[in-house]
KOLRO-265131 format. One record per residue: residue number from 1; residue in one letter; x negated, y, z negated of N, C-alpha, C, O in turn. Coordinates in nm, 3 decimals, padded with zeros to 5 digits. Atoms other than C-alpha are relative to their C-alpha. Layout:
NUM/A/X/Y/Z/X/Y/Z/X/Y/Z/X/Y/Z
...
% end
This chain:
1/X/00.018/-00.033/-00.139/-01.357/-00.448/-01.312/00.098/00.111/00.039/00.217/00.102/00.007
2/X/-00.078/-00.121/-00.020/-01.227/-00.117/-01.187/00.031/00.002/00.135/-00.064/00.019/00.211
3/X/-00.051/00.030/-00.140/-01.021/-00.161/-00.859/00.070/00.183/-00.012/00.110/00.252/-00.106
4/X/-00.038/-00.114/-00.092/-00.926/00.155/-00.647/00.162/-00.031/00.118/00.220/-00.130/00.164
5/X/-00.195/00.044/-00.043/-00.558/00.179/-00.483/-00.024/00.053/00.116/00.082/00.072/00.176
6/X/00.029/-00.061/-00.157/-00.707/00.326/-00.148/-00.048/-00.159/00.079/-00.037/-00.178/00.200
7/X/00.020/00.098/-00.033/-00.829/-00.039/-00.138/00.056/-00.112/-00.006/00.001/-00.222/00.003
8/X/-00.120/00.111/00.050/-00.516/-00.234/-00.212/00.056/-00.005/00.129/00.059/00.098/00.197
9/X/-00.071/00.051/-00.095/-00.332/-00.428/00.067/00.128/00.102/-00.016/00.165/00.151/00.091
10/X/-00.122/00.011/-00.024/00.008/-00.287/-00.071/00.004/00.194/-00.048/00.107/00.256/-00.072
11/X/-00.067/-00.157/-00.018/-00.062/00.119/-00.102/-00.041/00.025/00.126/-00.131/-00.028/00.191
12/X/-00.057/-00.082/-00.151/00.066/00.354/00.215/-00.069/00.117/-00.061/-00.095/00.121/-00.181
13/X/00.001/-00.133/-00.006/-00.034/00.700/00.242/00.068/00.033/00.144/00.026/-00.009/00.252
14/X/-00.069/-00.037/-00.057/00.224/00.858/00.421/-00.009/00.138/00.029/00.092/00.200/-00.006
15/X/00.052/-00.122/-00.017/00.057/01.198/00.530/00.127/00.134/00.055/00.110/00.256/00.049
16/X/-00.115/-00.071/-00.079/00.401/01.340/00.706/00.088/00.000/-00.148/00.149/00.106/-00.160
17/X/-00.103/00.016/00.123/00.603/01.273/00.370/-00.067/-00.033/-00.124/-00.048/-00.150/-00.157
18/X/00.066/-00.005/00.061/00.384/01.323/00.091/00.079/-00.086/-00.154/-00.001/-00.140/-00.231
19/X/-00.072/00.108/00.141/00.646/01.125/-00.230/-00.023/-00.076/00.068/-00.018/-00.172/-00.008
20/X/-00.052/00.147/-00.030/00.643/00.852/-00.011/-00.144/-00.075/00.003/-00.145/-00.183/00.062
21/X/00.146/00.050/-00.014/00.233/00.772/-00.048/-00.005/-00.066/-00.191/-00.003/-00.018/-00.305
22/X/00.028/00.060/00.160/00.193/00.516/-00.332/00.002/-00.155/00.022/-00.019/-00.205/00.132
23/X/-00.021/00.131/00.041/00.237/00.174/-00.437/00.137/-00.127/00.076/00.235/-00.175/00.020
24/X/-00.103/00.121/-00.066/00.454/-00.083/-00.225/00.021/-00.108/-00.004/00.106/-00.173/00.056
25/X/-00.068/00.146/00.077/00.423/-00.383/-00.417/00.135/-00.056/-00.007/00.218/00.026/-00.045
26/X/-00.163/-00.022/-00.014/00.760/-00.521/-00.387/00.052/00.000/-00.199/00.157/00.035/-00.253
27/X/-00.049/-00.027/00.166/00.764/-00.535/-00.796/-00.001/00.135/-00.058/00.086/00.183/-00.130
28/X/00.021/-00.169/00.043/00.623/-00.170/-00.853/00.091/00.053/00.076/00.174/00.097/-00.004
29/X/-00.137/-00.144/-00.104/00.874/00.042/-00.605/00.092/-00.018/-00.077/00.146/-00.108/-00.141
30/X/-00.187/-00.041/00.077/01.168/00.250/-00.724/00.120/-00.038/00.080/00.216/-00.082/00.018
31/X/-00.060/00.022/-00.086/01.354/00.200/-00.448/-00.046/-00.102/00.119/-00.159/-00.101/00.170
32/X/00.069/00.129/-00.082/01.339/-00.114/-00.212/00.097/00.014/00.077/00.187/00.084/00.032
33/X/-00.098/00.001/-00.077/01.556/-00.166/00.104/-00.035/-00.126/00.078/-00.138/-00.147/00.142
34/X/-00.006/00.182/-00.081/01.630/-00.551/00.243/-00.004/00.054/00.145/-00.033/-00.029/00.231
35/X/-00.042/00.007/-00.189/01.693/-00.367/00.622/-00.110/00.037/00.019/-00.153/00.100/-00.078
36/X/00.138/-00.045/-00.026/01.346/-00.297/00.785/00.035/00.122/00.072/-00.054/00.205/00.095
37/X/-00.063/-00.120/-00.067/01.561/-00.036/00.961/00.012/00.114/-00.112/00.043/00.229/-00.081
38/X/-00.019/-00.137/00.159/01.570/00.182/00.578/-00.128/-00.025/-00.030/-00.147/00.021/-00.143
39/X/00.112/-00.028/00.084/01.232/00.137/00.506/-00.074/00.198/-00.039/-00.165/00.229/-00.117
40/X/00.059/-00.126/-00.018/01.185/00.554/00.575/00.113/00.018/-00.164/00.115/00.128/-00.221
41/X/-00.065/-00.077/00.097/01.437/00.542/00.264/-00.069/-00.054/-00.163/-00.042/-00.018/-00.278
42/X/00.068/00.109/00.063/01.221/00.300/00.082/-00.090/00.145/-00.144/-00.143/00.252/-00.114
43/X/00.112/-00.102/00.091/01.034/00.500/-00.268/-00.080/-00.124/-00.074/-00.046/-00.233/-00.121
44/X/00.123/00.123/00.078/00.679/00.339/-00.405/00.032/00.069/-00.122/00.100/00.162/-00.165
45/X/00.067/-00.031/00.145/00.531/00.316/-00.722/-00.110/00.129/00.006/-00.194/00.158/00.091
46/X/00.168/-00.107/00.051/00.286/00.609/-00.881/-00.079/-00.046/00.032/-00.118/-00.098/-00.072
47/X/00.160/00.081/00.046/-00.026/00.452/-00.817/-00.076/00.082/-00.098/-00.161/00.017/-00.159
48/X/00.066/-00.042/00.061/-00.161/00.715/-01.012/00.022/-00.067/-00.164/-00.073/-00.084/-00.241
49/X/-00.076/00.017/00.104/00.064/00.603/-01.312/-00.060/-00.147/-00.043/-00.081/-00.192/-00.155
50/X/-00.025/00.197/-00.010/00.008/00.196/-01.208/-00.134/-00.013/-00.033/-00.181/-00.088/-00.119
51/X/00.163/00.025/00.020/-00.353/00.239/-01.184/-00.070/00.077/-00.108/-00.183/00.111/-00.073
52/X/00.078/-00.101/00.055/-00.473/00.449/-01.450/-00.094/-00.016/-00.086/-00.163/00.075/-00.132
53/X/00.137/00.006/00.050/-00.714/00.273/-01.623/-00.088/-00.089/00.119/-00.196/-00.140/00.090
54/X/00.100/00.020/-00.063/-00.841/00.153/-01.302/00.019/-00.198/00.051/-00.024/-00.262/00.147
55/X/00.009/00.131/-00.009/-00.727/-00.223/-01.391/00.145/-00.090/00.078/00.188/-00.198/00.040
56/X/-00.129/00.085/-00.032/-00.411/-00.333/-01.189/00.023/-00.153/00.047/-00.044/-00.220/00.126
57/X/-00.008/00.171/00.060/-00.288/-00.684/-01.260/00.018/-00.034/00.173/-00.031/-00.141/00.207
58/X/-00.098/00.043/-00.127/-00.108/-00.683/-00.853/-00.102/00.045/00.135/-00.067/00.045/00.253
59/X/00.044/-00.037/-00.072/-00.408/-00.556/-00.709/-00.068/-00.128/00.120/-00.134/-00.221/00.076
60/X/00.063/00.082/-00.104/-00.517/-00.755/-00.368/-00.062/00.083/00.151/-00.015/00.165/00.229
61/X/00.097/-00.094/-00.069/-00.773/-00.632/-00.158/00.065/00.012/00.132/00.179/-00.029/00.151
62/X/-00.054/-00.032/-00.179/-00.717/-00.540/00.234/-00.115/-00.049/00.051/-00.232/-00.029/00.018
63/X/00.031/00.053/-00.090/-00.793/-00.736/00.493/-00.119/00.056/00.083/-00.093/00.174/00.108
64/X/00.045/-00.053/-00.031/-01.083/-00.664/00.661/00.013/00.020/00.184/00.030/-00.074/00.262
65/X/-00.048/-00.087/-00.117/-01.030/-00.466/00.985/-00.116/-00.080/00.139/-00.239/-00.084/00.142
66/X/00.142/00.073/-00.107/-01.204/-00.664/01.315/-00.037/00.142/00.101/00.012/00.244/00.149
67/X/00.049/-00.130/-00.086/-01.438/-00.490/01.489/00.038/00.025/00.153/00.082/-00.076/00.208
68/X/-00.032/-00.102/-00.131/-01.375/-00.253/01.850/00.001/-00.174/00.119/00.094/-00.235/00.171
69/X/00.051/00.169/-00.060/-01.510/-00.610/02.029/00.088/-00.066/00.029/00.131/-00.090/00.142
70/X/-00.119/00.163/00.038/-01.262/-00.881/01.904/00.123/00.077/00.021/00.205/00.000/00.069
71/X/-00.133/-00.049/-00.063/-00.938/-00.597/01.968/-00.032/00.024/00.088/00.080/00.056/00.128
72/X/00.014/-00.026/-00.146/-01.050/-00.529/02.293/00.043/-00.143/00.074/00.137/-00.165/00.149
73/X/-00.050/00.160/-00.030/-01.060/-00.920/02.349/00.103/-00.019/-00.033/00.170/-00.075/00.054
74/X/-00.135/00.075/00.055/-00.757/-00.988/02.145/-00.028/-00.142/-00.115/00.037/-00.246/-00.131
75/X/00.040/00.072/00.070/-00.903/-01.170/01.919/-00.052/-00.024/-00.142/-00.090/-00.136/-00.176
% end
């Protein structure tokens, strides 16, 4: 089964800071930071590197997004 990293819970794309778009698994990252106040110092994993035959062991899908409706409600 060939999983995609655009569809993983734990990669960012960080469009303003282009190293910092990758892998945020807390096992894959080079750099991790315990203060939620350093996360801008925070470095992922490659995904290109992690994923490259397509099969990653840490992959978990993303949540699916509620529709316009249920956030309007709050719900």
């Amino acid at each position: 089964m060939t999983v995609s990293c655009e569809s993983c819970r734990h990669f960012r794309r960080k469009p303003y800071e282009a190293p910092h778009t990758g892998c945020y698994h807390l096992d894959l990252m080079v750099v991790k930071q315990k203060e939620s106040i350093l996360d801008e110092q925070q470095t992922p994993g490659d995904h290109r590197k992690l994923n490259l035959l397509g099969d990653c062991e840490h992959f978990s899908a993303r949540p699916e997004k509620p529709s316009l409706l249920k956030r309007l409600l709050g719900g």
